[in-house]
KEZA-10675 format. One record per residue (C-alpha): x, y, z; residue in three letters. Coordinates in pm, whole numbers, plus 50000, padded with zeros to 5 digits. Layout:
N
NODE | u | v | w | residuo
NODE | X | Y | Z | ALA
...
//
This chain:
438
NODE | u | v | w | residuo
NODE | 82867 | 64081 | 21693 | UNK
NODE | 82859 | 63694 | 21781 | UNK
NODE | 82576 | 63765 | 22001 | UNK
NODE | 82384 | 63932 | 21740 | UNK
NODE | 82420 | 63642 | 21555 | UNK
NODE | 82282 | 63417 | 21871 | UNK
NODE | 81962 | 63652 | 21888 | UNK
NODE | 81906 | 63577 | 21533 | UNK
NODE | 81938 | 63160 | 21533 | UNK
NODE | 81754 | 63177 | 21853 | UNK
NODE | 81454 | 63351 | 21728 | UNK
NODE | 81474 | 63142 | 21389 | UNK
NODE | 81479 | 62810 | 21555 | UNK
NODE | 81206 | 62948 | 21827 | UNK
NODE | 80996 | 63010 | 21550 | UNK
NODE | 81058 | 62789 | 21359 | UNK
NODE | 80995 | 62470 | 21577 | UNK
NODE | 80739 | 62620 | 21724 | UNK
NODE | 80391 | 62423 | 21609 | UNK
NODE | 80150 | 62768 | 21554 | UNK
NODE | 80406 | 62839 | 21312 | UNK
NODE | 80384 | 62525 | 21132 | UNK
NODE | 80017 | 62430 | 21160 | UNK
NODE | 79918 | 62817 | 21017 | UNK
NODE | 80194 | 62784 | 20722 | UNK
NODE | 80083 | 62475 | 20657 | UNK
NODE | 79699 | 62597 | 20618 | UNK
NODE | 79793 | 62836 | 20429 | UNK
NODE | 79978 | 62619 | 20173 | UNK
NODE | 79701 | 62422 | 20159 | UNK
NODE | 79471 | 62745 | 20078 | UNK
NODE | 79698 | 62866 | 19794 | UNK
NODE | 79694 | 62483 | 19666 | UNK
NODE | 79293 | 62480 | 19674 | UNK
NODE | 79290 | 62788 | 19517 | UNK
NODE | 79511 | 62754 | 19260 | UNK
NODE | 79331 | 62419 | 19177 | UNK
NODE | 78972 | 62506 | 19172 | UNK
NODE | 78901 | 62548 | 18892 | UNK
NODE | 78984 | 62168 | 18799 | UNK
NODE | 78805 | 62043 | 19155 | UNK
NODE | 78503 | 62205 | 19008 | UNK
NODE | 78559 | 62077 | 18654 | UNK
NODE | 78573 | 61714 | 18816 | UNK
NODE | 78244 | 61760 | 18992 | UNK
NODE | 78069 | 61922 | 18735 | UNK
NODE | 77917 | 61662 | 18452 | UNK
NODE | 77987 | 61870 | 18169 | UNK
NODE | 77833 | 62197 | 18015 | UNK
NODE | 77503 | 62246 | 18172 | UNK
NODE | 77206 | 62319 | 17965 | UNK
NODE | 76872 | 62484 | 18073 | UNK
NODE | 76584 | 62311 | 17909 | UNK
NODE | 76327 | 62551 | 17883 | UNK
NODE | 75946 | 62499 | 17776 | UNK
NODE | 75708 | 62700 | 17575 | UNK
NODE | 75348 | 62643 | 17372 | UNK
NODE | 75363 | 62645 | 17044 | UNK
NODE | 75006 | 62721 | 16928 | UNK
NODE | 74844 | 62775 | 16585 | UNK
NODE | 74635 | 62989 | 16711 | UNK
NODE | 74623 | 63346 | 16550 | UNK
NODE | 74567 | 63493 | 16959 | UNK
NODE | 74919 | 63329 | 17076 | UNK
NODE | 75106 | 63399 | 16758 | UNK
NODE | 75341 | 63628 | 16895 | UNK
NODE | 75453 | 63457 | 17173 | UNK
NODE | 75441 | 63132 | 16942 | UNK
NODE | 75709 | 63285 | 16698 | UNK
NODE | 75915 | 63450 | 17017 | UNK
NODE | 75983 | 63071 | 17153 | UNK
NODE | 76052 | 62947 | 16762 | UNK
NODE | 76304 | 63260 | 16714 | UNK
NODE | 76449 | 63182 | 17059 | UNK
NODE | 76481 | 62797 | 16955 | UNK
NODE | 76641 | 62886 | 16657 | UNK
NODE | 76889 | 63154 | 16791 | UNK
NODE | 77027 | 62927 | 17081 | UNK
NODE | 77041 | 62592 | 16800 | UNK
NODE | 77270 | 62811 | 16614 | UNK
NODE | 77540 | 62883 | 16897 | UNK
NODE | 77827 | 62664 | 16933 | UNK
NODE | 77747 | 62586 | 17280 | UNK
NODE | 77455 | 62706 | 17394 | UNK
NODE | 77327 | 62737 | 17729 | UNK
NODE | 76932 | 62720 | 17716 | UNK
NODE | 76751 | 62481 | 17507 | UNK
NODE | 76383 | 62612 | 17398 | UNK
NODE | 76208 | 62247 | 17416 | UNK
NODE | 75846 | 62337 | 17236 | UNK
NODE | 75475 | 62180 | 17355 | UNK
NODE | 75158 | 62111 | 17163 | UNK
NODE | 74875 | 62336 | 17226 | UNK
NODE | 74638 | 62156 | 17473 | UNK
NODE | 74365 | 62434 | 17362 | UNK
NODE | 74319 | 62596 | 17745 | UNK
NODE | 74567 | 62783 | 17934 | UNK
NODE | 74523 | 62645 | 18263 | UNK
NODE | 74600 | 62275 | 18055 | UNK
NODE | 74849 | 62420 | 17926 | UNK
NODE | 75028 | 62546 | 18256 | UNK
NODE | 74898 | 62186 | 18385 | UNK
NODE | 75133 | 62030 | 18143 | UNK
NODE | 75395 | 62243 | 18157 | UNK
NODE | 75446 | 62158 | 18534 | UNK
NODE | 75432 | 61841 | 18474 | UNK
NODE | 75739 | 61827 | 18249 | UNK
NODE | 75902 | 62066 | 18556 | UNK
NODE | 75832 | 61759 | 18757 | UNK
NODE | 75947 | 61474 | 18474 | UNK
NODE | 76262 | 61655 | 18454 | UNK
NODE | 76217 | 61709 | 18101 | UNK
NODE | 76261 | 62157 | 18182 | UNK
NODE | 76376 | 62338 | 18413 | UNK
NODE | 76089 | 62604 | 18357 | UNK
NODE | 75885 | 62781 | 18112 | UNK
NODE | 75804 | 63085 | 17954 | UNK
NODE | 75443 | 63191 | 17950 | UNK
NODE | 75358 | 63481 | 17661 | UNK
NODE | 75124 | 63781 | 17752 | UNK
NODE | 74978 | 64055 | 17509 | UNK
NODE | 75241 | 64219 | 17259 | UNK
NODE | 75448 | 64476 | 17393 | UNK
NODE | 75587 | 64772 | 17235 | UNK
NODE | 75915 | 64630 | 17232 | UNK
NODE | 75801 | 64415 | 16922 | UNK
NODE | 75784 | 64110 | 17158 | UNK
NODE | 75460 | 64002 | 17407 | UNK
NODE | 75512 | 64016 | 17741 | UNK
NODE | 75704 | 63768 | 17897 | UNK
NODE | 75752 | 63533 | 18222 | UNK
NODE | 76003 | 63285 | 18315 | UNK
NODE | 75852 | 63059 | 18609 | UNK
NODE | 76066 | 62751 | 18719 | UNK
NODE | 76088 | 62595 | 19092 | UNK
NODE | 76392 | 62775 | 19138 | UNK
NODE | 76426 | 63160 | 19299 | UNK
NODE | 76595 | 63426 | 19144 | UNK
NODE | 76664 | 63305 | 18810 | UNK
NODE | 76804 | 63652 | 18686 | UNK
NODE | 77129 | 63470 | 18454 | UNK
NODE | 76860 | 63297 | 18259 | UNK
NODE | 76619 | 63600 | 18224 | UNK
NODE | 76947 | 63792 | 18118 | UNK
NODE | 77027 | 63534 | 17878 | UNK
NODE | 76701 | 63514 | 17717 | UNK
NODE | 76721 | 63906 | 17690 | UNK
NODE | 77073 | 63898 | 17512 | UNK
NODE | 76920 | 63684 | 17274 | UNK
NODE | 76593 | 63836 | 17221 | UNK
NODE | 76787 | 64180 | 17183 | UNK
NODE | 76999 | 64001 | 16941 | UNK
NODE | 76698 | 63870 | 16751 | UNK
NODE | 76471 | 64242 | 16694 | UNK
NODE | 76822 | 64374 | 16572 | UNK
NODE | 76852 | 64081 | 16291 | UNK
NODE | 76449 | 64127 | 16214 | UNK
NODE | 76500 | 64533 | 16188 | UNK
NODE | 76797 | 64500 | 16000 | UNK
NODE | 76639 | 64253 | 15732 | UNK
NODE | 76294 | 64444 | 15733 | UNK
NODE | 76584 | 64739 | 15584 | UNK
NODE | 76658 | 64543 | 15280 | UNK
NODE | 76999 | 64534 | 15382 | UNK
NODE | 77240 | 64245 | 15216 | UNK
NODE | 77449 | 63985 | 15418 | UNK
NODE | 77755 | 64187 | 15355 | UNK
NODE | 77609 | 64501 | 15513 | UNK
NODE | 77477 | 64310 | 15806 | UNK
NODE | 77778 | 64102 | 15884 | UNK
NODE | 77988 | 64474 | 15846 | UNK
NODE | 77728 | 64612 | 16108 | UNK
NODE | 77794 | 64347 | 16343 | UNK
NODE | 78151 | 64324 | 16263 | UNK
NODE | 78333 | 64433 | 16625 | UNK
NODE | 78586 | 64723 | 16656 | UNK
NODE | 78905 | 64717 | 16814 | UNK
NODE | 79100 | 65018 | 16954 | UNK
NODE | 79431 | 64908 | 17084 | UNK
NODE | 79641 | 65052 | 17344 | UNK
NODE | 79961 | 65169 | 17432 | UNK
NODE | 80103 | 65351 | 17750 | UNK
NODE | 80310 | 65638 | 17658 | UNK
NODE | 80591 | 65833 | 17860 | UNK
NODE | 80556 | 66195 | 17795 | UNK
NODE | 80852 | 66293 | 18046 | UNK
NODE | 81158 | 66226 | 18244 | UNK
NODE | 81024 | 65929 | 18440 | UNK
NODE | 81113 | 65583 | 18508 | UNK
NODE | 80999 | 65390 | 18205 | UNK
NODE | 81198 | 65280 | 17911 | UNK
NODE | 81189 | 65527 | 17649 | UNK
NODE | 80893 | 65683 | 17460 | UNK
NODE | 80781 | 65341 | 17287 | UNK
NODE | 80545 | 65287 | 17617 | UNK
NODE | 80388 | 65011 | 17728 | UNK
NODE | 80152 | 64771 | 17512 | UNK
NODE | 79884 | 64617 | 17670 | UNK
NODE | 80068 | 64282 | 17726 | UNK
NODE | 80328 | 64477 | 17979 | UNK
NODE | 80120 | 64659 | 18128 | UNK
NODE | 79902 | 64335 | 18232 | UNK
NODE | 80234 | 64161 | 18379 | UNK
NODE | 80346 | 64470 | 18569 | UNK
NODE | 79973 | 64453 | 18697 | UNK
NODE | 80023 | 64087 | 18818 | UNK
NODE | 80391 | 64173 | 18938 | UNK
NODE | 80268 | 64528 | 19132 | UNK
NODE | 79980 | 64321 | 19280 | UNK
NODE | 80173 | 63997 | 19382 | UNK
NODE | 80446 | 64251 | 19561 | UNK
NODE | 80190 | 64449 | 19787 | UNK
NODE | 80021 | 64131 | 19879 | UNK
NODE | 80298 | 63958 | 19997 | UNK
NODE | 80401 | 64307 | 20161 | UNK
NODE | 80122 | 64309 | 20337 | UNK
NODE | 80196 | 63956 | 20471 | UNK
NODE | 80529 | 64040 | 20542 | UNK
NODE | 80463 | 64299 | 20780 | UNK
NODE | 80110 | 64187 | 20960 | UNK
NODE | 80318 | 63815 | 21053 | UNK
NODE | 80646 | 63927 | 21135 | UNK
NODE | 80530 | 64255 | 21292 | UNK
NODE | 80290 | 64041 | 21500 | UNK
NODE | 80535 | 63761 | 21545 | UNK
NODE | 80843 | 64013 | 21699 | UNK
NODE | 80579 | 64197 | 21918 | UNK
NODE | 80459 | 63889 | 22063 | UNK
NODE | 80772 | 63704 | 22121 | UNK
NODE | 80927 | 64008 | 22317 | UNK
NODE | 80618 | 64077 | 22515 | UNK
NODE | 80583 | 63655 | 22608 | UNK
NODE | 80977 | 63684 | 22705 | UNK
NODE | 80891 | 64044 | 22938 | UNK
NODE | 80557 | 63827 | 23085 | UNK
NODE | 80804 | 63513 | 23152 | UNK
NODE | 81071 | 63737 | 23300 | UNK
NODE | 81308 | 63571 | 23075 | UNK
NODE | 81367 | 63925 | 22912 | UNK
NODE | 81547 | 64030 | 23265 | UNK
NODE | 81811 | 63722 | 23179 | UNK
NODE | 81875 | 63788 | 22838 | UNK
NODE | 81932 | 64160 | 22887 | UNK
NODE | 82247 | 64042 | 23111 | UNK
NODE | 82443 | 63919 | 22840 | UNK
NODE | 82299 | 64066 | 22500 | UNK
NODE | 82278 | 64423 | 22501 | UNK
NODE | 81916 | 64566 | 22409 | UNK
NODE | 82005 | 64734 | 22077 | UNK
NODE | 82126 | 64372 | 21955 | UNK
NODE | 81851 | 64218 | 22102 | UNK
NODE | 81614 | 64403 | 21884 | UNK
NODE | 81801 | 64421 | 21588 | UNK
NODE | 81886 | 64029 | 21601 | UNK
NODE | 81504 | 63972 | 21590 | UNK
NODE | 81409 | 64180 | 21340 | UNK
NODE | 81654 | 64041 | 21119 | UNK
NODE | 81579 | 63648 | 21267 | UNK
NODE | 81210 | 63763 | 21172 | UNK
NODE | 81247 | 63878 | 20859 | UNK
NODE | 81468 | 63552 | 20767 | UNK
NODE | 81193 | 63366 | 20890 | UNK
NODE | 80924 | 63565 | 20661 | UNK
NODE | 81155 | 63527 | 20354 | UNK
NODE | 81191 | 63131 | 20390 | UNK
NODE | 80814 | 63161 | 20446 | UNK
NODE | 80733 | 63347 | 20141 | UNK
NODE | 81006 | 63108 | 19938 | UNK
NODE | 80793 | 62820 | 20066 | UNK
NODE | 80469 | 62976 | 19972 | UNK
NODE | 80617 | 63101 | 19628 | UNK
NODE | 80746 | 62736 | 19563 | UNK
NODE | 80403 | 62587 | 19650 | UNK
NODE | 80239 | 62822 | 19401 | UNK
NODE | 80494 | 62694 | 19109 | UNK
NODE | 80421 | 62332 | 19223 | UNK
NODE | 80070 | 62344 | 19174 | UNK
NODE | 80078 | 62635 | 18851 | UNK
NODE | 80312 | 62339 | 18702 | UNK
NODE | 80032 | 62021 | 18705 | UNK
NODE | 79944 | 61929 | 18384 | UNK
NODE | 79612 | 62014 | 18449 | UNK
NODE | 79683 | 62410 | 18557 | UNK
NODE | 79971 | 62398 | 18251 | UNK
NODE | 79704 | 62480 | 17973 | UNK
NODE | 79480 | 62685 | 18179 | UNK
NODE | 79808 | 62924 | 18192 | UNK
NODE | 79892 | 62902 | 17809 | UNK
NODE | 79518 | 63010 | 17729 | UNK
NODE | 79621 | 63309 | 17937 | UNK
NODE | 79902 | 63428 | 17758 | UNK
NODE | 80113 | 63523 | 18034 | UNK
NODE | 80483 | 63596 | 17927 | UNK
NODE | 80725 | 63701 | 18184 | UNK
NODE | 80979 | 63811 | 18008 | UNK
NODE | 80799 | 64157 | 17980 | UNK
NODE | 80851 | 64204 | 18300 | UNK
NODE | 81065 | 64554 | 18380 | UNK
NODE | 81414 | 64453 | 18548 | UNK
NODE | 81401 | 64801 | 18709 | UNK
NODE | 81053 | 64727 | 18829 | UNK
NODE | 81188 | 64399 | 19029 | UNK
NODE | 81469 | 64636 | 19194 | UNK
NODE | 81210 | 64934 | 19311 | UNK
NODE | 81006 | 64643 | 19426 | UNK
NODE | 81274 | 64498 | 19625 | UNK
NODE | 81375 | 64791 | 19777 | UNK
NODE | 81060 | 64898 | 19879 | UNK
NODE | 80958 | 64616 | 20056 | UNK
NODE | 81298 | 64549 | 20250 | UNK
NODE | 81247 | 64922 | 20365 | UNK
NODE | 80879 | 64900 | 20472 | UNK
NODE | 80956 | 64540 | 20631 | UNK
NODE | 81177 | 64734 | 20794 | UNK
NODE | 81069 | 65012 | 20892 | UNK
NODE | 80691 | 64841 | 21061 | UNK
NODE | 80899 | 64604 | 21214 | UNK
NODE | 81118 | 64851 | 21453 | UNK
NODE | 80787 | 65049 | 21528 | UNK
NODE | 80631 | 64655 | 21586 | UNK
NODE | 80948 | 64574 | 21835 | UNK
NODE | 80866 | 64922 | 22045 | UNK
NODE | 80541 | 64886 | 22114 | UNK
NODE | 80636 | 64548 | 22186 | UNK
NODE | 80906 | 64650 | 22480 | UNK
NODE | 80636 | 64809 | 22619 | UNK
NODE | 80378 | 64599 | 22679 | UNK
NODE | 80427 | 64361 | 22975 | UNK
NODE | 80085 | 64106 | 22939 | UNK
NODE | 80037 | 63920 | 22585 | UNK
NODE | 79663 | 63984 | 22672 | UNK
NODE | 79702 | 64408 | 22618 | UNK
NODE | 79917 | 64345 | 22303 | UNK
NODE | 79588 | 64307 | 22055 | UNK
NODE | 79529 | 64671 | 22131 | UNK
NODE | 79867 | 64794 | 22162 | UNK
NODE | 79972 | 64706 | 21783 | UNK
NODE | 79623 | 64807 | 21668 | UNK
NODE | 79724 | 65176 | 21552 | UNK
NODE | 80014 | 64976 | 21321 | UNK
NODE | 79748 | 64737 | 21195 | UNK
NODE | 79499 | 65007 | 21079 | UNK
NODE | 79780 | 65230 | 20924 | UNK
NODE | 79935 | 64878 | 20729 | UNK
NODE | 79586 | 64822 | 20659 | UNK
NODE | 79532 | 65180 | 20466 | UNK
NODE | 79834 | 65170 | 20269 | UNK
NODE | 79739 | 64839 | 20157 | UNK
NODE | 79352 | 64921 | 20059 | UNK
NODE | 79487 | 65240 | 19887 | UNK
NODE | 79791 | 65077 | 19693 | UNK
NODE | 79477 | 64757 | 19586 | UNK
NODE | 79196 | 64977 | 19526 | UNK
NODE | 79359 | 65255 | 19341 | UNK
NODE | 79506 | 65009 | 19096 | UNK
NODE | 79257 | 65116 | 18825 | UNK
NODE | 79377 | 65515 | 18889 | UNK
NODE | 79726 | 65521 | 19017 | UNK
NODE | 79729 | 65886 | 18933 | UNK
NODE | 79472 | 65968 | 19146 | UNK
NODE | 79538 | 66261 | 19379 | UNK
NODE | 79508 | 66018 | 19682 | UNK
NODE | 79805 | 65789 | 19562 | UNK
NODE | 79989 | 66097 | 19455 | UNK
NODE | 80043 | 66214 | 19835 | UNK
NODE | 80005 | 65922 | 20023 | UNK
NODE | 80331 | 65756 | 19827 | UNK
NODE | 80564 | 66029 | 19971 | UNK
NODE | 80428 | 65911 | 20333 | UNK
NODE | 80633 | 65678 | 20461 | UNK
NODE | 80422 | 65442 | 20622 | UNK
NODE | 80185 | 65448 | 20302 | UNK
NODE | 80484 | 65492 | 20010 | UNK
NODE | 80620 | 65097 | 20030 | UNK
NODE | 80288 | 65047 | 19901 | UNK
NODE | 80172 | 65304 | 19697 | UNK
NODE | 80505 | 65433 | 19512 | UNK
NODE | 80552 | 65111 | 19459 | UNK
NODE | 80207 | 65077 | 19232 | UNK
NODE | 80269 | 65438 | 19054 | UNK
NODE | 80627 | 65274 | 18984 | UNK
NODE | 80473 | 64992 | 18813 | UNK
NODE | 80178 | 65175 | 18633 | UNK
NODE | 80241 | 65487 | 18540 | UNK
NODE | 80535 | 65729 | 18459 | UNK
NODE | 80710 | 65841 | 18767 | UNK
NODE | 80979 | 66108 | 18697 | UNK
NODE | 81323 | 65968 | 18899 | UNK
NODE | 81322 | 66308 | 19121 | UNK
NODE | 80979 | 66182 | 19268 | UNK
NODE | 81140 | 65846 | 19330 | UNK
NODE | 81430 | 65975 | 19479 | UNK
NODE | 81227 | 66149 | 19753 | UNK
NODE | 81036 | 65909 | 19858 | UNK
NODE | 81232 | 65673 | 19872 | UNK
NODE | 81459 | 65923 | 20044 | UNK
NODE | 81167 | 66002 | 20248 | UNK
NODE | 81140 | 65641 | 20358 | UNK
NODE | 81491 | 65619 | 20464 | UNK
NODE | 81539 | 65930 | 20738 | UNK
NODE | 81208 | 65781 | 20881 | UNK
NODE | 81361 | 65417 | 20851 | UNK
NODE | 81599 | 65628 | 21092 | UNK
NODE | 81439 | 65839 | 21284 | UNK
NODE | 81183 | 65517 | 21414 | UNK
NODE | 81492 | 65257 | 21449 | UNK
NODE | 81637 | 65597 | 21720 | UNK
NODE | 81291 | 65664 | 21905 | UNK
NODE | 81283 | 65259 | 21846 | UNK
NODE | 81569 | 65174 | 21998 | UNK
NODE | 81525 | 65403 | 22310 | UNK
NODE | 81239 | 65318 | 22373 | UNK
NODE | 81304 | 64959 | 22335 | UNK
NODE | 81603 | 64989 | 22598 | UNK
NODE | 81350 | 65149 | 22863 | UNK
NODE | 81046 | 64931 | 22778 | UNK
NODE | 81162 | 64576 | 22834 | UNK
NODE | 81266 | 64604 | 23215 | UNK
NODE | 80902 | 64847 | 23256 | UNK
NODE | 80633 | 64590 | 23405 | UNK
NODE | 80334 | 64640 | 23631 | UNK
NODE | 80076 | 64858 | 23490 | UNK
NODE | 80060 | 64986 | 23151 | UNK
NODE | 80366 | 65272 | 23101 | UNK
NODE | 80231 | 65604 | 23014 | UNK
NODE | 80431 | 65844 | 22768 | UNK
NODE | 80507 | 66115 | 23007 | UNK
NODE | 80657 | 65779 | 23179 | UNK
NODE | 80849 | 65658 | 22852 | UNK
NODE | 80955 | 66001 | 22754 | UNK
NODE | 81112 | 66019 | 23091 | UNK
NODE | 81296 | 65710 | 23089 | UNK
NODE | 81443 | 65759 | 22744 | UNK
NODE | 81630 | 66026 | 22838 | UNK
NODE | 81843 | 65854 | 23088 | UNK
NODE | 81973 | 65689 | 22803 | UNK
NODE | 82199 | 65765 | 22475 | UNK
NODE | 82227 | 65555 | 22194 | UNK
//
């Protein structure tokens, strides 16, 4: 037992101490930090709300009428929001098109618009055609705006052409509200038939999205990290050393468990970076306007997602630690662990992108596999009603294959880290394990 206990300080300090390590967590503290914080770096950069200013002619002219009244109604519209985003800045008719385009672009130039909006014949849409030129290209969020507004303007005119009052009008425009509520129709995991309301079903969102993200972490740098470090001590010969005083089932078990203390103080320093930055004064009120309250969160929600992802750390880090044994050059190992990278990969695409239906068919079967269900039970858990039987199996499920790969594991562990030369074959593996028993 005491040299279990070596494997595991030796691979924490190894890691530890090692600079990669600490240059990459480092970055990626520093990512989470700018992330967390952009909003306010933006906010200090930008000088204020922006405005549009944006030019039309207003003509007396019984020929340009139409378009004369669409730029007042626009004016008046955007003068009447609280804070409005385009400003309709009006010119005098210089009596000729072309003088009036002339003087247009020369506001674009004084700065005084950003562009202008040049009126055609009337449409049938009640307005005259329309077109929004400015120096800049693709200016579809200011066409869309205009549109809003404009649509927002012939309902007003139709509705007062009706001879409706201001009481009807306001009551038309009034908005309706459906609330909802997440009920539990069966014997499943949830709290009684009261449901969900939307507030707990947002947190256990957040929570079921936070877990399988840092999941997915777990297992693609630890899994990476204890199939490198076994191949780099096979290429180094060092493995041939270490197998003469700390038998191989220890060895493999003491890094898996070094690793995954490694990945936990990781994650703890990553989790207490996020909390230093959330808590800045500045971040403080952006969370408040949020309304985020986390004592909704489900206690029995925090236990399935603890359990799940000590099982599928786990359970990707024995297969990780085989494939490991087996390679001999830390140049083949990219394509050796590529198999357990796509398959991580899936059940963390299906688990994130079936978040808006996680009672799909898809997420039905794939959370009773057990290289998908640390993900994906772990979503239906959190969103929908999941009768106990159903979590009993899988997670059941999980556990004889948390056995059967730490046995094929473990034997093939003992036989791949004294195989070197060229790349061992199955026929060759499957050979070599049976000459040993665990």
């Amino acid at each position: 037992m005491n040299n279990f206990w070596t494997v595991v300080g030796f691979t924490i300090r190894n890691k530890v101490k090692g600079k990669a390590f600490t240059i990459t967590t480092l970055i990626i503290a520093l990512v989470i930090s700018i992330g967390i914080n952009l909003p306010y770096i933006i906010e200090q950069f930008d000088k204020g709300d922006k405005v549009t200013n944006v030019g039309y002619i207003q003509s007396q002219s019984e020929e340009a009428a139409g378009g004369t009244a669409t730029g007042d109604s626009l004016k008046a519209y955007y003068e009447q929001q609280e804070n409005p985003s385009i400003v309709m800045v009006p010119f005098e008719d210089e009596g000729d098109a072309a003088a009036n385009e002339a003087q247009l672009k020369q506001a674009i130039d004084e700065g005084r618009i950003k562009g202008y909006l040049e009126f055609g014949e009337m449409s049938d849409s009640g307005f005259p055609q329309m077109t929004y030129k400015s120096e800049k290209l693709m200016e579809f969020g200011m066409t869309e705006s205009m549109q809003g507004a404009l649509v927002q303007i012939r309902q007003a005119n139709v509705l007062q052409d009706a001879g409706l009052t201001a009481e009807q009008m306001a009551q038309l425009n009034a908005p309706i509200e459906i609330g909802t509520v997440q009920i539990y129709t069966g014997d499943g995991s949830g709290s009684g038939n009261a449901g969900r309301t939307p507030e707990e079903q947002g947190v256990n969102m957040g929570v079921i999205y936070v877990m399988i993200i840092f999941l997915f972490m777990a297992i693609m740098t630890s899994g990476n990290m204890i199939a490198s470090e076994i191949t780099a001590e096979k290429s180094s010969r060092v493995m041939e050393i270490l197998i003469t005083s700390v038998s191989p089932l220890k060895q493999m078990f003491g890094k898996i468990f070094g690793m995954f203390v490694v990945v936990i103080v990781q994650v703890a320093f990553y989790v207490a970076v996020i909390l230093l930055n959330v808590s800045m004064p500045h971040n403080k009120g952006a969370l408040g306007n949020l309304d985020i309250d986390l004592s909704l969160i489900d206690p029995l929600l925090l236990v399935y997602a603890l359990l799940f992802f000590l099982t599928g750390f786990f359970l990707f880090a024995t297969l990780y630690a085989a494939i490991g044994s087996i390679v001999s050059r830390t140049e083949d190992l990219g394509q050796a662990v590529m198999p357990l990278t796509f398959v991580s990969l899936a059940g963390f695409y299906i688990a994130i992108f079936s978040i808006s239906a996680p009672d799909s068919m898809l997420v039905k079967v794939t959370s009773y596999i057990p290289v998908f269900s640390p993900f994906v039970m772990l979503l239906r858990l959190g969103l929908t009603d999941v009768p106990m039987w159903q979590t009993l199996l899988s997670f059941g499920i999980l556990l004889v294959s948390i056995y059967g790969a730490v046995y094929v594991s473990a034997k093939i562990y003992r036989t791949g880290v004294l195989m070197y030369g060229k790349r061992p074959s199955w026929k060759e593996i499957r050979k070599a394990m049976k000459a040993y028993k665990i």
